[in-house]
KOLKE-831924 format. One line per 8 residues: number of its first residue (from 1); their letters; for each residue x, y, z of C-alpha. Coordinates in steps of 0.5 Angstrom, whole numbers, plus 500, padded with zeros to 3 digits. Each point is the difference from the previous one (the first is absolute). Layout:
REM KOLKE-831924
NUM	a	X:Y:Z; ...
REM end
This chain:
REM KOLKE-831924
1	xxxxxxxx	570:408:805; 506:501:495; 503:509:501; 497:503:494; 508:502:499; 500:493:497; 496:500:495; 503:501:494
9	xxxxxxxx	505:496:502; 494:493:500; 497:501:493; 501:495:496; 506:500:495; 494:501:495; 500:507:502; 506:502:497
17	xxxxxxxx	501:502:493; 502:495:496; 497:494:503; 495:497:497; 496:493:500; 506:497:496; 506:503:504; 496:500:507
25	xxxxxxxx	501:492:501; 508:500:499; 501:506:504; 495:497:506; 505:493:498; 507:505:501; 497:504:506; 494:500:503
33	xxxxxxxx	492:502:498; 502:508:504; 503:506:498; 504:498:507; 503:494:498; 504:503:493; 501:506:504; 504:494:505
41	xxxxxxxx	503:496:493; 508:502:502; 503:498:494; 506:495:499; 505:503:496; 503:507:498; 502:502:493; 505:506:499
49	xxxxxxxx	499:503:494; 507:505:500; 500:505:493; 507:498:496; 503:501:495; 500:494:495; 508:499:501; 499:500:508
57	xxxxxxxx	495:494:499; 503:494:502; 496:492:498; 495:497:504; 499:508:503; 493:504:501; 501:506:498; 496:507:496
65	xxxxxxxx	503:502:493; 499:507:497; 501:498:493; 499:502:492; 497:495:495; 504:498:494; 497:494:497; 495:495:499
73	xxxxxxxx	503:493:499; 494:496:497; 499:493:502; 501:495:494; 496:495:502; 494:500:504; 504:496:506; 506:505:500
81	xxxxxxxx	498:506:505; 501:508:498; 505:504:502; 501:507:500; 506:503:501; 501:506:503; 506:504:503; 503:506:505
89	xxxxxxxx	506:504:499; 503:494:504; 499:494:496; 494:495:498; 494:496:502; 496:495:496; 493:500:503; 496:494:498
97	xxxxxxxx	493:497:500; 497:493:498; 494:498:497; 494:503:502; 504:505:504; 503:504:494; 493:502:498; 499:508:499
105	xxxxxxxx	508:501:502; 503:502:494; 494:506:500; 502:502:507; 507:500:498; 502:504:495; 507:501:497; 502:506:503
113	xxxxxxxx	496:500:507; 503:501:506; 497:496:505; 502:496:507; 500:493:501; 500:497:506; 501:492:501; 506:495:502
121	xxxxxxxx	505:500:495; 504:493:497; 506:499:496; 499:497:492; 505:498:497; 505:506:501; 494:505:500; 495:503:505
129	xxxxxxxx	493:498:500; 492:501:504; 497:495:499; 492:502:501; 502:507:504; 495:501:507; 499:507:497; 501:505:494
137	xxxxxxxx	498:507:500; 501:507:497; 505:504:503; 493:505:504; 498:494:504; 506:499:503; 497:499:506; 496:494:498
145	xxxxxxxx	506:496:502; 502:498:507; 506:501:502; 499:495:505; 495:495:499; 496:495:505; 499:493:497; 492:497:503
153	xxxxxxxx	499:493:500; 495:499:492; 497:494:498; 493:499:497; 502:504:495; 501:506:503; 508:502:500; 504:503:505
161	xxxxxxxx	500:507:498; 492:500:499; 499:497:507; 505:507:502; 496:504:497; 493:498:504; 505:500:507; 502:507:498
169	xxxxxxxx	493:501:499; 498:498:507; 506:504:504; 496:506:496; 493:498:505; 504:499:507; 498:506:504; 505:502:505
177	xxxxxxxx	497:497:506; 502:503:507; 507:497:503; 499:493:505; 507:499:501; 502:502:507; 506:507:498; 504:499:504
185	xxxxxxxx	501:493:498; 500:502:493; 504:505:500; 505:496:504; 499:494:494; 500:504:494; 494:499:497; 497:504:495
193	xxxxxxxx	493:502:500; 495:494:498; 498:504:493; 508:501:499; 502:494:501; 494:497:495; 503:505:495; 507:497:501
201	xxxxxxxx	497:493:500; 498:501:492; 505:505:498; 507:498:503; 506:503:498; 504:494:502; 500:493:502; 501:501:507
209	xxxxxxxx	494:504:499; 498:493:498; 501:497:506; 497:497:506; 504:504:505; 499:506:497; 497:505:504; 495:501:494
217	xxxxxxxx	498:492:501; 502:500:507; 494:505:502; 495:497:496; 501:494:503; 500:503:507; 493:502:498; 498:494:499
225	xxxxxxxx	502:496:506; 498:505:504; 493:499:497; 501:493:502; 502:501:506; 495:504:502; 495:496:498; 502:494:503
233	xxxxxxxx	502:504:508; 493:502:499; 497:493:498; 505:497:507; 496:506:504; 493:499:498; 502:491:502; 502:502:507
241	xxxxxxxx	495:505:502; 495:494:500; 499:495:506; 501:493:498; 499:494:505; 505:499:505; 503:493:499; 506:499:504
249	xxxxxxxx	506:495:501; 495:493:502; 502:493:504; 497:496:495; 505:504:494; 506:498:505; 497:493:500; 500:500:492
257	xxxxxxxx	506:503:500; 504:494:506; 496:495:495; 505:501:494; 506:496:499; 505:506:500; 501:506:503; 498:507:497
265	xxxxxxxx	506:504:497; 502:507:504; 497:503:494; 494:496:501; 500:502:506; 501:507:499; 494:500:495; 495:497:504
273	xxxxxxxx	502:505:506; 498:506:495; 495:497:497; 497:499:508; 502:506:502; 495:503:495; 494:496:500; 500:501:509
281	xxxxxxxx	500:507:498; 492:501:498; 503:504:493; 500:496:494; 505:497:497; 503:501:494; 507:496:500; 504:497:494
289	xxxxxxxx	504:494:503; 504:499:494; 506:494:500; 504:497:496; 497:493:496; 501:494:506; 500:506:504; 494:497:504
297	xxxxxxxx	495:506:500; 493:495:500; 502:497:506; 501:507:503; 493:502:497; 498:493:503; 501:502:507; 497:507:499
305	xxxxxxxx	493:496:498; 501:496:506; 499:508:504; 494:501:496; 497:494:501; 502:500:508; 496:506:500; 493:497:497
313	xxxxxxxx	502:504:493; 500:497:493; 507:501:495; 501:499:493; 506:498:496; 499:502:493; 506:497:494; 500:501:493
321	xxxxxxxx	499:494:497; 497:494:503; 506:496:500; 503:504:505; 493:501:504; 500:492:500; 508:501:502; 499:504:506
329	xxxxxxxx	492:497:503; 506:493:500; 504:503:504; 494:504:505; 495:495:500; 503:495:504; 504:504:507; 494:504:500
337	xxxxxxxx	495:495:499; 502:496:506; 500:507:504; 493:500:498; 500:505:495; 495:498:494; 504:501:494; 496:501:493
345	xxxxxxxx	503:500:493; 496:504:495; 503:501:492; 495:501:494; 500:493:499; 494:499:506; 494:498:498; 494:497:503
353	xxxxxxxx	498:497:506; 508:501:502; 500:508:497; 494:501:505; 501:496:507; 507:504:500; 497:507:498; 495:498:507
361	xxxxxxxx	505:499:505; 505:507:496; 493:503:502; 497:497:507; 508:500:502; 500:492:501; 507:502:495; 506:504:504
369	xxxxxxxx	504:500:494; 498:501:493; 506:498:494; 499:501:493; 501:504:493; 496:505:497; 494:496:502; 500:504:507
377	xxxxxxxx	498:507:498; 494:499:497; 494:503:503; 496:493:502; 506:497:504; 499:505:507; 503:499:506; 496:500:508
385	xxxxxxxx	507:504:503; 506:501:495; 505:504:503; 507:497:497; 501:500:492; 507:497:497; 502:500:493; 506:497:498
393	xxxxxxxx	502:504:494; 496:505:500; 503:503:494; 496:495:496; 493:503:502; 497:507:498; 499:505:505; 493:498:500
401	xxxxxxxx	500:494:501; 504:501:506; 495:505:502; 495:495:499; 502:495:505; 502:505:505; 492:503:500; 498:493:502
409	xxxxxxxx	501:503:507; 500:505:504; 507:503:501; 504:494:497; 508:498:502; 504:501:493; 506:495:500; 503:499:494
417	xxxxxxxx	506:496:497; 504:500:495; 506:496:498; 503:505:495; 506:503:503; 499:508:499; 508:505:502; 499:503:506
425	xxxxxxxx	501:506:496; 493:499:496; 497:496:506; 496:508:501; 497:501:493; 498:493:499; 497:499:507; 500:508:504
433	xxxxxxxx	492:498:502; 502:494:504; 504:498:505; 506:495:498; 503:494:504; 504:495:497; 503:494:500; 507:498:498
441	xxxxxxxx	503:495:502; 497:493:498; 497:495:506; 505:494:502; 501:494:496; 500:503:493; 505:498:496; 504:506:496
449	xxxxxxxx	500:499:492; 505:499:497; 502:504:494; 503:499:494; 501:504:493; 502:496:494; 499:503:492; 494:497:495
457	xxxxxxxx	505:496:497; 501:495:505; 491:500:501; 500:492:498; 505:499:505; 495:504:505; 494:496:496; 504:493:502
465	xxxxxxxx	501:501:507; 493:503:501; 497:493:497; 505:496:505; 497:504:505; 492:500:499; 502:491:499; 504:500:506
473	xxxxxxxx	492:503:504; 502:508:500; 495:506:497; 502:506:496; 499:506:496; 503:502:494; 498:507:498; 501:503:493
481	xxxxxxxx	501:507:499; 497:507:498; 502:500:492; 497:505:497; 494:505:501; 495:494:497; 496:496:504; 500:495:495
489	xxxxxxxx	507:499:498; 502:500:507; 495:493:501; 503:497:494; 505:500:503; 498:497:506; 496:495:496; 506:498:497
497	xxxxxxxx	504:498:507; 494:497:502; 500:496:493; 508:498:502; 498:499:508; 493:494:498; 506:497:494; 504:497:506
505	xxxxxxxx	494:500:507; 494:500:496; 493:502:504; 505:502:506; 501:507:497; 495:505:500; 499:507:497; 497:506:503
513	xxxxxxxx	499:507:496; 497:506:499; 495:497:495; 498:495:504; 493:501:503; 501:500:508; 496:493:501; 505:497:496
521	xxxxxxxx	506:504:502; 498:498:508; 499:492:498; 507:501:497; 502:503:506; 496:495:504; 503:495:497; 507:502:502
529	xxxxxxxx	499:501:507; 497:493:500; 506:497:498; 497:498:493; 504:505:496; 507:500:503; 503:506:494; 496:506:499
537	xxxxxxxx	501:504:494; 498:508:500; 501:505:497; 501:506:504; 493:504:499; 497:494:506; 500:501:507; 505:493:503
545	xxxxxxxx	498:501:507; 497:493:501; 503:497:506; 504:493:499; 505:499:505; 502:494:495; 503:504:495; 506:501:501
553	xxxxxxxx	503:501:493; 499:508:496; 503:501:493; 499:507:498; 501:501:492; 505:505:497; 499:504:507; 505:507:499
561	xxxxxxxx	492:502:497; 497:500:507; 501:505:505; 504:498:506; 494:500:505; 495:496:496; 505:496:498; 501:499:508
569	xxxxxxxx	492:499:500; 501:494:495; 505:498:505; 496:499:505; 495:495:498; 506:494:502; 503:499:506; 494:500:503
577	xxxxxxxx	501:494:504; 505:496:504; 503:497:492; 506:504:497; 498:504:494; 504:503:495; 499:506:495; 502:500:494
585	xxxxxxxx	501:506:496; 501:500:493; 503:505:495; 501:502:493; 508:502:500; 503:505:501; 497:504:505; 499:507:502
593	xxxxxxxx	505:503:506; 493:501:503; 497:494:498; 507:496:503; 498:503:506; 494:499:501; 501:492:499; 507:501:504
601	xxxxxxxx	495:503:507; 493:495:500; 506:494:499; 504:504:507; 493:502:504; 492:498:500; 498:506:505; 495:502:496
609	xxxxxxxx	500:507:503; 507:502:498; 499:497:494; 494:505:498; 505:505:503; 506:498:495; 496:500:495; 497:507:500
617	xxxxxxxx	508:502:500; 502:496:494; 494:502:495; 497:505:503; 493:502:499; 495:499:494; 496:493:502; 507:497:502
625	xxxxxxxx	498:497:505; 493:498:498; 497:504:504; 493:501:497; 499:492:501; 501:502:508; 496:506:500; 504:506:499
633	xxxxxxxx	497:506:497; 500:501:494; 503:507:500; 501:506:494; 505:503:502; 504:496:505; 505:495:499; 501:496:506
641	xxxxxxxx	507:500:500; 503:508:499; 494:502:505; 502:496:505; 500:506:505; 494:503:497; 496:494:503; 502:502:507
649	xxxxxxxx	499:507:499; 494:500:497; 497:495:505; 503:505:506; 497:505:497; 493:497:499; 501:499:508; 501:507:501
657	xxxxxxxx	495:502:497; 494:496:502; 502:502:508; 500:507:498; 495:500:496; 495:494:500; 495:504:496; 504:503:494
665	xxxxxxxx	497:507:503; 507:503:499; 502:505:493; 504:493:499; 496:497:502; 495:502:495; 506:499:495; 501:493:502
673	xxxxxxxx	493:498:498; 502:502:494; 506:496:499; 495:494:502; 495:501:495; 505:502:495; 504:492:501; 493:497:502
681	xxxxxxxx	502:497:506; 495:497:504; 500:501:508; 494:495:500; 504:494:497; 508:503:499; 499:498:493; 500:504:493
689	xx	493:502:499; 498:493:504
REM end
């Protein structure tokens, strides 16, 4: 049950005066359907509206005038704006209005009024003027004009400055709720009181006040990591105080294992360590294995299928899309099958006779291991005796859907793995319910790829090159880029380079993209890793991660607009065999600093890991790194970058807090559980309102 302290806070936005059924959809758009999430809208700008004499006034400043109106200058012709003069004892200001805007004007200012005017002041020829002042009032309202003024995020017709006045009007419902904060940390933080720093949030004196790492900002967001944290140390108690099946390290996995053509990395090693350590300890496993692209998660989680197996238990390894499903049933199917482990792919496109006999053998246990897509968690695929759950990218599920699996049996094993490279530093807030082992280096035999950067003036040379390639047997990618907020235009543009590619090769060029139903999209794909396809142009809303070892070549069109991990990431898709591959990074000169070394390190390293860690340092935080793509919350408050060192404290807090006092019986205890229903953090999921 939400504290009834909250309540005001969770009415919808409708209950604020002012907002009706016509402003309540743009308004809901911009912040939120509560009175809460405009109270948490933080504005992104701040404008100073100092009180000067006009001669004090330089162009291009904003500034408030106290001054006397002298003349109506009334427009010539309709198109010409009209300007009303005014003065102090200083010097002169034409005000002006175009079109419908100079309606009513000339009766609220008359010659002889004394008025002040507030806006941003420009150069006319040698006069000054204030094309459209932001305020004119009497001299006894004075007070109306901010002399600090916040600026909101608008659109759907709203303005900025209505927006402010709707969140001023939900600080005024913010009661003032009983402190959570540990004092002591507080105190030695500088934090003010969390109402106090929601006043400072829409009425900042400054810009420093502004940003993220003011004490203001910086209080806010250690609220609501600390809701986050709390929510998720209390999701990893509730896992481990379950019992789970015992399905320790196996002769029949050392079997699997002595079959590979090669040896396991350290890293391998060392994962598959910690994740035996937890499936022998009778509490359930909730781990991350989390590698590089390459790195060789799948055969690691293998030879943990191999341990349930070995038990008498049923696993499943679940991907997003059924060309990975198919991907990963390749590389199992075989070693397992000649261990004796009856291996099944099931995907949405089983039907029938087929969808049946496999649905019986999940059911009467005949099948140990279960490989496939969403089609795995549906209520008439049961299991005789599941006890190991693998999802790869899990990031790419809801919570539910997980969950669905999971309850398939009784105290499942939960291994999950994710290719995309999180900073150590952020590793807390994205994954703090589980336990983390990763892979870094790459297993032998994998070739490095070679990077290279060229400007988009020498694209046809890249074209010819690539042409050369693909008749000389090779494969590759070509990926265009993020060009505007537009889908569409995005696609056009994808479509064109593809329309330039079939010109020279024909039917051996495909395209894959967002618009694409997905049965299209993954015969294209199909296509590809068969062979069919040699150059496959995407845009950059598609998921690439087929595995074709044959490719060999990827092009990356105007690259400084990609983040360096995802870059990376893209990267990653060549060199995957014993072939040399090549990256080509294309960029349209000339390049930010930022942007110069962004490229100048992915052509220097392809340690995905230190890459992430770089890239976190060059551009901060914000969605960088594409985080939201990889599963990192979608915070208010937090910048993942400036509050790297609120992450950790938020976490040890967390901790603290659970093994004092499990049951939140304390005063803060109490206070916390507000905190918690106040951000919505749900310990049962680790997800907002989840």
């Amino acid at each position: 049950m939400r504290p009834e302290i909250l309540f005001p806070l969770f009415a919808p936005i409708t209950s604020l005066k002012g907002v009706g059924p016509r402003i309540a959809p743009a308004l809901e758009r911009i912040a939120g359907p509560l009175v809460r999430d405009l109270l948490f809208l933080a504005p992104h700008g701040l404008i100073q509206r100092p009180c000067l004499a006009v001669a004090e006034v330089g162009p291009e400043e904003v500034a408030t005038l106290r001054v006397t109106v002298t003349e109506h200058l009334r427009p010539r012709s309709p198109q010409q704006p009209l300007r009303i003069r005014a003065e102090d004892e200083t010097g002169r200001i034409d005000l002006v209005w175009f079109g419908n805007a100079s309606r009513g004007i000339e009766g609220r200012l008359p010659v002889g009024a004394r008025r002040l005017i507030s806006g941003r002041v420009e150069r006319f020829g040698l006069d000054l003027q204030m094309v459209h002042p932001d305020y004119v009032v009497e001299e006894a309202r004075a007070g109306e004009i901010p002399e600090h003024e916040t600026v909101y995020p608008a659109g759907g017709g709203l303005a900025p400055r209505l927006v402010r006045r709707f969140a001023l009007a939900a600080l005024e419902r913010a009661p003032d709720l009983p402190e959570w904060q540990d004092p002591a940390w507080q105190a030695g933080r500088g934090f003010p009181a969390w109402l106090d720093a929601l006043r400072v949030l829409h009425s900042p004196s400054s810009e420093a006040d502004l940003s993220p790492a003011s004490a203001a900002r910086s209080r806010l967001a250690y609220d609501e990591l600390l809701a986050h944290q709390l929510a998720m140390a209390q999701r990893r108690s509730h896992r481990r105080s379950g019992a789970a099946p015992r399905l320790p390290g196996s002769a029949l996995a050392g079997r699997i294992e002595a079959a590979l053509p090669f040896r396991l990395t350290p890293d391998q090693t060392s994962a598959l360590g910690d994740i035996r350590s937890d499936l022998g300890g009778g509490v359930r496993m909730s781990r991350l294995l989390q590698g590089d692209v390459g790195s060789g998660k799948t055969v690691v989680a293998m030879l943990a299928l191999g341990d349930a197996a070995a038990a008498g238990a049923q696993s499943v390894l679940m991907a997003p899309t059924e060309i990975l499903a198919r991907q990963h049933f390749e590389t199992l199917a075989a070693p397992m099958e000649a261990q004796g482990i009856r291996v099944i792919l099931l995907t949405g496109r089983d039907r029938g006779p087929g969808r049946r006999e496999k649905l019986q053998r999940l059911a009467d246990g005949s099948a140990g291991v279960a490989v496939g897509t969403h089609a795995l968690f549906q209520d008439e695929v049961k299991f005789a005796r599941l006890a190991l759950a693998v999802i790869d990218e899990q990031h790419r599920f809801g919570v539910g859907e997980r969950q669905r699996l999971l309850d398939k049996g009784e105290g499942v094993h939960l291994l999950s793995m994710s290719a995309t490279p999180i900073p150590r530093t952020l590793e807390l807030a994205a994954y703090g319910d589980l336990d983390v082992s990763r892979i870094v280096g790459k297993p032998p035999g994998r070739t490095p790829v070679a990077t290279r950067a060229a400007p988009m003036t020498r694209v046809a040379e890249v074209e010819d090159r690539l042409v050369a390639a693909v008749l000389g047997g090779a494969q590759a990618f070509w990926i265009c880029p993020l060009v505007s907020e537009s889908e569409l235009i995005d696609l056009k543009a994808a479509e064109q380079r593809a329309l330039e590619l079939q010109g020279r090769l024909g039917s051996r060029v495909g395209l894959v993209h967002g618009k694409l139903p997905p049965a299209e999209k993954d015969a294209v794909m199909a296509d590809f890793a068969s062979g069919k396809v040699r150059v496959l142009v995407a845009t950059t809303v598609v998921e690439v991660g087929v595995n074709v070892p044959n490719a060999t070549i990827m092009v990356i069109e105007q690259a400084e607009r990609f983040g360096l991990a995802q870059l990376h990431q893209l990267r990653g898709r060549v060199g995957r065999g014993r072939a040399e591959s090549a990256c080509v990074l294309l960029y349209d000169p000339p390049l930010s600093d930022t942007a110069q070394r962004r490229l100048d390190i992915l052509r220097r390293s392809d340690d995905g890991f230190a890459i992430a860690e770089t890239d976190l340092e060059l551009r901060g935080g914000g969605d960088a790194l594409g985080l939201r793509q990889s599963g990192f919350p979608d915070y208010v408050f937090v910048d993942p970058f400036v509050h790297r060192d609120l992450i950790l404290a938020a976490g040890d807090d967390a901790r603290l807090v659970l093994a004092r006092d499990p049951d939140f019986s304390t005063p803060r205890g109490q206070a916390l559980r507000v905190l918690q229903a106040l951000f919505d953090w749900r310990p049962e999921t680790g997800m907002k309102g989840a």
